[in-house]
matplotlib code that plots the C-alpha trace (Angstrom):
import matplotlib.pyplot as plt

x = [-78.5, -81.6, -80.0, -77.3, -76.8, -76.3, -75.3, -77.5, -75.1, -74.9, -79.3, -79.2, -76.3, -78.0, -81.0, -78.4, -76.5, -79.7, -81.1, -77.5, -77.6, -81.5, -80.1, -77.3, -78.9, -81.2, -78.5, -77.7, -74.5, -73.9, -71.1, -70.3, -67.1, -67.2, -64.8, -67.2, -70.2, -67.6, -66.7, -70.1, -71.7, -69.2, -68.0, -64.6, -64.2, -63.4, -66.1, -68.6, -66.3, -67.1, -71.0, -71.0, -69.2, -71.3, -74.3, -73.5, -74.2, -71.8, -68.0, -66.6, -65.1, -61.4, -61.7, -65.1, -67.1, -70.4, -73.5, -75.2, -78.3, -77.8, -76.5, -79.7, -81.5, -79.1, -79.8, -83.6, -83.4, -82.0, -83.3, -86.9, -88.3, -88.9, -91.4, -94.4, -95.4, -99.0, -99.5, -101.8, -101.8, -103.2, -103.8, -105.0, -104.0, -102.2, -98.8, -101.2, -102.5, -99.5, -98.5, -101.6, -100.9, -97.3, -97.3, -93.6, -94.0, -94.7, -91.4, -89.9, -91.8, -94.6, -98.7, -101.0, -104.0, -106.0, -106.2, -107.7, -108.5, -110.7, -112.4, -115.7, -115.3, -112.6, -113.9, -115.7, -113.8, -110.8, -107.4, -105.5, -107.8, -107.4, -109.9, -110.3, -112.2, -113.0, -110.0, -112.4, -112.2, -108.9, -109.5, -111.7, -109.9, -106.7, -107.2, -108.5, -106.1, -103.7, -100.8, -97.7, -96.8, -98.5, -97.6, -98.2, -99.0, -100.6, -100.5, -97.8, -100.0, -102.0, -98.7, -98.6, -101.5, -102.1, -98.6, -100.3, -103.7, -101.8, -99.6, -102.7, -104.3, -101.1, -98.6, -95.3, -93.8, -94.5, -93.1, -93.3, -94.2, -94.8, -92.1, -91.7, -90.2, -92.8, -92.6, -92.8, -93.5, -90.7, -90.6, -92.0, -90.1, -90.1, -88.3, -89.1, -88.6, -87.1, -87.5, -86.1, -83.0, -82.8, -83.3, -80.9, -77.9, -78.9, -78.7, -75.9, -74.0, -75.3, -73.6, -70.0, -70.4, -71.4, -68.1, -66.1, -67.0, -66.5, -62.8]
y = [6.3, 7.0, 10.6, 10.2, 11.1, 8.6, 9.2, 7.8, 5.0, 3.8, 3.4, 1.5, -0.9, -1.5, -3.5, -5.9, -6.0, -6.6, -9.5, -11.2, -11.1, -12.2, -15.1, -16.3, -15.9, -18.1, -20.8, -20.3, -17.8, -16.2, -13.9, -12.1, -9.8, -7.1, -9.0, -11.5, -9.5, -7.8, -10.8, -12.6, -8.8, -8.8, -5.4, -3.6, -4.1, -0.8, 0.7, -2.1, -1.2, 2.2, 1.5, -1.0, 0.9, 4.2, 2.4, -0.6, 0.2, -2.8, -3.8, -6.6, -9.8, -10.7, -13.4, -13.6, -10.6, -9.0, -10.5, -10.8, -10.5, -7.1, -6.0, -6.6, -5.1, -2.0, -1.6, -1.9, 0.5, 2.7, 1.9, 2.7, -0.6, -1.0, 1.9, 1.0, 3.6, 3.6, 4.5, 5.4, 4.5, 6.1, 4.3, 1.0, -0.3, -3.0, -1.7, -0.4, -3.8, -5.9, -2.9, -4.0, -8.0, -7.9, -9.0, -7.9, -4.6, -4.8, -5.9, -2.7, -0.9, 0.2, -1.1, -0.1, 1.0, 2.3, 2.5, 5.6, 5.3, 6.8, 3.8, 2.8, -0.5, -0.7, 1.6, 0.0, -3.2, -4.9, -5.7, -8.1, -6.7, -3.1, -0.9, 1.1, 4.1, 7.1, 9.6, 12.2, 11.0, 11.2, 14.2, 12.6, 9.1, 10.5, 11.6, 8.5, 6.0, 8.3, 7.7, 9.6, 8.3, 8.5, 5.8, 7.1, 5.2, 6.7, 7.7, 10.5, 13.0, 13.5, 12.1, 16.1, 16.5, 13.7, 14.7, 18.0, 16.4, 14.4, 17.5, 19.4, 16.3, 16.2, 13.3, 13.9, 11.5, 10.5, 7.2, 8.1, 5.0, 7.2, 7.8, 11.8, 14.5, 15.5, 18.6, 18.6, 21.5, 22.0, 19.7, 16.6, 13.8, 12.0, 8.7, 8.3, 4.9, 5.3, 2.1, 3.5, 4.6, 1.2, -0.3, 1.7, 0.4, -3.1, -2.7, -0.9, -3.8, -6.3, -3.9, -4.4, -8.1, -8.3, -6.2, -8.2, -11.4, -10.6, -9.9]
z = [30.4, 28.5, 28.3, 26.0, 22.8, 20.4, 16.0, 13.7, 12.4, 16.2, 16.3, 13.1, 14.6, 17.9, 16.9, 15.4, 18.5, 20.4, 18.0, 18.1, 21.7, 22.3, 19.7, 21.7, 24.9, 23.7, 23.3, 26.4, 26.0, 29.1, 28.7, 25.6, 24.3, 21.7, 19.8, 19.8, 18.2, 15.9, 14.4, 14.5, 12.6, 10.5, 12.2, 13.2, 17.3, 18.3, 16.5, 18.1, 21.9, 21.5, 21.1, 23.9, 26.2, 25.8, 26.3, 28.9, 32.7, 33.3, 33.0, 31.4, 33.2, 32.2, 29.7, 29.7, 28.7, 29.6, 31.3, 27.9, 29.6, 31.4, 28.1, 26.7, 29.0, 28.8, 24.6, 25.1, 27.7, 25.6, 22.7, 24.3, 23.8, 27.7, 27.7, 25.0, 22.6, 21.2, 17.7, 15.5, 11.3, 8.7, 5.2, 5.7, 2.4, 1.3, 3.3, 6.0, 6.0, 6.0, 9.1, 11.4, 10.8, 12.4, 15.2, 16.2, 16.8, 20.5, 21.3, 19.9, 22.4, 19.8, 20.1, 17.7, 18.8, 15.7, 12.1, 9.8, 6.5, 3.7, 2.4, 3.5, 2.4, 5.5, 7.7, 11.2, 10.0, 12.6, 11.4, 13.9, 16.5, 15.8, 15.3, 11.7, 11.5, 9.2, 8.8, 10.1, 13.2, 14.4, 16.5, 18.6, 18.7, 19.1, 23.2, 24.5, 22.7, 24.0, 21.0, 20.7, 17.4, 13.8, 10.9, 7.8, 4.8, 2.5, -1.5, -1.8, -2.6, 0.6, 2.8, 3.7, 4.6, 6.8, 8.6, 9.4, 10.9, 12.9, 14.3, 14.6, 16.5, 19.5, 17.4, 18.5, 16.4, 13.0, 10.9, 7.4, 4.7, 2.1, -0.7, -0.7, 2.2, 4.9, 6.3, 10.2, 12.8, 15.2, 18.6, 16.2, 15.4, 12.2, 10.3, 6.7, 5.4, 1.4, -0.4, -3.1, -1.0, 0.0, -3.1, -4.9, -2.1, -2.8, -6.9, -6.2, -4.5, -6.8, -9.4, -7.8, -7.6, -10.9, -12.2, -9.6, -10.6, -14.5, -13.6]

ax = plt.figure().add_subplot(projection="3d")
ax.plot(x, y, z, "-o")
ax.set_aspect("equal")
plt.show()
């Protein structure tokens, strides 16, 4: 299962199947239909049918659903969250900060193990337990923390070349906090989060109920 391919719009459902599910399961829900999570998501069925049914190892029971508990464990199988990731970040300021203090992250399958940053003022300090040291010593941090991913968050101009240290340095994945386009080597992953991407949907939709409720 962790073989298949899945589309982009299909990952950024999934953690809201997952949280709905971990929710009602909570409650006590033992079964659950897509027509159920399609109406509590606010989503069309087939589309959510088509999701569960590429990534569910189980059938559904007549009139009563899926084991919501096997689903679960189906969509953080394949989701990754079953295996945990270490990760590194670089940038320990205020976002970098704010970063190292959640204490969610783990149950995404990501742990971070170690901070870099620049400032002395930070550096040899522990945030939540996590180490911070000097940015010139990723190279010889990086082997025995043994991370696979790099969270960058940064100013935008050295976002680039702190991509390219971590590259240089074995990071096969990279999370990108920084507001411009890093350029990554081929075989590395990387997910840029765009505030201003997001931003702009949200006062865009704010514009349309604006005009909708003037009419």
């Amino acid at each position: 299962m962790k073989n298949k391919t899945l589309t982009r719009n299909q990952l950024r459902r999934l953690p809201d199947y997952l949280n709905l599910l971990k929710n009602l399961a909570g409650e006590g829900v033992k079964y659950i239909s897509c027509q159920t999570i399609a109406d509590c998501l606010n989503l069309n069925q087939e589309q959510v049918r088509k999701d569960i049914a590429l990534i569910s190892t189980i059938d559904g029971i007549p009139n009563r659903g899926r084991d919501i508990n096997l689903l679960i464990k189906d969509i953080e199988t394949i989701l990754g969250y079953d295996d945990t990731h270490n990760a590194i970040l670089v940038g320990v300021g205020n976002l970098g900060s704010a970063l190292l203090n959640f204490n969610g992250f783990e149950q995404y399958g990501l742990k971070i193990v170690a901070a870099f940053d620049g400032n002395s003022n930070v550096i040899g300090k522990r945030m939540n337990n996590i180490p911070v040291y000097s940015i010139t010593k990723i190279e010889d941090i990086l082997p025995n923390v043994k991370a696979r991913i790099g969270i960058i968050t940064v100013p935008v101009g050295a976002a680039q070349e702190v991509a390219n240290i971590l590259m240089d340095n074995g990071i096969e994945a990279i999370w990108n906090f920084a507001p411009t386009n890093i350029i990554v080597r081929e075989g590395v992953i990387i997910s840029s989060m765009n505030m201003a991407t997001s931003l702009a949907v949200l006062s865009h939709q704010l514009f349309l109920k604006q005009n909708k409720t003037r009419k």
